[in-house]
Every structure is written in C-alpha cells, then in structure tokens.
SENUDO-671040 format. One line per field, with one value per residue (C-alpha): chain; x, y, z. Coordinates in steps of 0.1 Angstrom, whole numbers. Example, Ala and Ser with C-alpha at 12.3 -4.5 7.8 and 13.67 -1.06 7.14 Angstrom:
! residues 2
unit	A, A
px	123, 137
py	-45, -11
pz	78, 71
END
This chain:
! residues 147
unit	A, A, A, A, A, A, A, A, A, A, A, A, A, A, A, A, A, A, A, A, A, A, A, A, A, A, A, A, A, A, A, A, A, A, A, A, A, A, A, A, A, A, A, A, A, A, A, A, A, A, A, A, A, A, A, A, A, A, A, A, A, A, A, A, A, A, A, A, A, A, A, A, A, A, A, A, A, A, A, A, A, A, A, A, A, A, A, A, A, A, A, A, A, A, A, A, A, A, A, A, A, A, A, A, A, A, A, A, A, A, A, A, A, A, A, A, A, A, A, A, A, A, A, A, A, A, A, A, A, A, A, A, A, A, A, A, A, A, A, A, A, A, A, A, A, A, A
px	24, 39, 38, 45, 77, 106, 108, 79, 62, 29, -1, -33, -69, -66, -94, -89, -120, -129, -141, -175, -175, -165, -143, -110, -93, -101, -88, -116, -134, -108, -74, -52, -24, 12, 39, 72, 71, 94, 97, 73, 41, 26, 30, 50, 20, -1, 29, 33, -2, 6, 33, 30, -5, -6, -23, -66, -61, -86, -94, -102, -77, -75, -49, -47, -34, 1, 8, -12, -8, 2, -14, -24, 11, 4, 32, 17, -10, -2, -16, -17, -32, -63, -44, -21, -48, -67, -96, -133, -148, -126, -145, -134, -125, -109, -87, -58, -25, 11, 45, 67, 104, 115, 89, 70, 35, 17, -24, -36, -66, -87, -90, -107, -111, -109, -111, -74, -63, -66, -52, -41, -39, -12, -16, -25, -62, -60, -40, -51, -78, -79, -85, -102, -75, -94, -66, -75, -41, -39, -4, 29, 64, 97, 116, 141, 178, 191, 198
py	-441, -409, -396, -361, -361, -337, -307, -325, -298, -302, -285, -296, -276, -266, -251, -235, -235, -224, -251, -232, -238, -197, -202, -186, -195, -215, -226, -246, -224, -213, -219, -249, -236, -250, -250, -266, -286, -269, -230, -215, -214, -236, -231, -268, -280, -284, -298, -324, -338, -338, -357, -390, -382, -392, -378, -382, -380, -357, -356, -328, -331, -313, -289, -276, -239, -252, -267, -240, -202, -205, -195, -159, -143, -113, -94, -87, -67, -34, 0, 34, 69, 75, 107, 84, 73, 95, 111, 95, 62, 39, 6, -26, -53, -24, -37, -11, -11, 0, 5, -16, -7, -18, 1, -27, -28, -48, -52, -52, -54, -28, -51, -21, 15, 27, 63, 79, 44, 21, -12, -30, -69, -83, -115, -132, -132, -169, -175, -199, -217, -250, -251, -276, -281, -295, -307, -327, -338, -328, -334, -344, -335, -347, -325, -304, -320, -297, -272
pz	-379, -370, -333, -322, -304, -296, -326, -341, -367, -361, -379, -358, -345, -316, -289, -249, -229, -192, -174, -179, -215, -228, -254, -249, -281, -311, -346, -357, -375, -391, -408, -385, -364, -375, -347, -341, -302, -279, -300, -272, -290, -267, -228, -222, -201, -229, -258, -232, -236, -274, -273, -286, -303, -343, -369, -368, -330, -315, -277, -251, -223, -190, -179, -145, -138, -130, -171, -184, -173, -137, -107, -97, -84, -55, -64, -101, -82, -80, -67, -86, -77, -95, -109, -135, -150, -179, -166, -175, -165, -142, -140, -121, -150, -175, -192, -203, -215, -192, -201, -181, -172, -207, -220, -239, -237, -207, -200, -167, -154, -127, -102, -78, -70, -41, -29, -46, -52, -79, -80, -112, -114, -143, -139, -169, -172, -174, -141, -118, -142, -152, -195, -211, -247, -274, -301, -335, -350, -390, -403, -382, -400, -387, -373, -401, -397, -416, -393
END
C-alpha cells in the first residue's frame, strides 16, 4: 500500500470547518484537489497530518491555530483616517481590498470606526481558530524522479 510521504502527489477531498461547523472550504462537492506535499498548497500543519495516510483513508482531524493559519498578530492591525477611504457606508466586518508597499493586493478587514479613525485588521480571517480538516485520500503518486 502506498502512503503519502515527502513529494508525494496526492489527489484527495479535502474540507476546513470552524469548530462551529460553517464551512470554510470544501472539495467535496466538487472536482478533488491534486497537490504535490511540500509545494505550499497546503499550510505544513495540515500536510503533516497527511503524511503517512493511504489511499480510502478518510478521517476529520484537528488543527489548532498554530499548524493552521497562525494566531492573530497586533501589528497587522492598523489605523487609517476615515478620509482614505471612499465615501459611503463604512461598516465594521467590511471587507476591502489595499495596496501594500509592493503594491499587490491585500484584504483587510474594518475591525472599527471610530470618530476620524478607522482601524483595519489584516490578519488572516482564519487567525487564531482551530479547523476541523476533513481529508478522504483518492489517489497517491510517487513523487516524479525525473527532475
């Protein structure tokens, strides 16, 4: 039998559930994901629970913040002055895009308004959650030698 290991390309279902049962992300319904272990797909917390799993294997582990997407970081809170922002509706849990020093696209999220100031969380939204990751093994390919 075939396990996942190291480079391992791995086609498999894969769901990510709060630990309130919302689905965050899910491939069930739809088409399998195919990824190689270790090319960043996968934050390493989770490949790690693959590892070792063959193909049929199906089980709903848990993964605390620290193997998933980290916890909250107080630096990525930041404040503005209401005047960057467009004019219209400002609400707390907005989610909207900003241009970061290299220019590429980041979201962040209204975390609250006060008065002139607006603050702006970009922590990822899942930051300091523990995810329940659902995984049903469908096909498990030696790594490629050949390059």
């Amino acid at each position: 039998m075939q396990q996942i290991q190291e480079n391992s390309r791995v086609t498999l279902h894969f769901a990510l559930r709060l630990s309130g049962g919302e689905t965050v992300d899910s491939t069930f319904e739809a088409e399998p994901a195919t990824l190689t272990m270790g090319d960043g797909n996968l934050p390493e917390g989770f490949e790690r629970h693959l590892m070792g799993m063959s193909v049929g294997d199906h089980r709903t582990v848990q993964v605390p913040p620290e193997d998933a997407f980290g916890q909250p970081n107080p630096q990525n809170r930041q404040n503005f002055k209401r005047h960057q922002f467009p004019e219209g509706e400002l609400e707390p849990g907005m989610v909207m895009s900003f241009a970061d020093a290299s220019q590429s696209e980041l979201p962040g999220v209204i975390a609250e308004i006060e008065g002139d100031f607006v603050t702006v969380d970009f922590n990822h939204p899942l930051a300091g959650k523990t995810l329940d990751f659902e995984v049903k093994i469908i096909a498990i390919e030696a790594a490629d030698h050949g390059h």
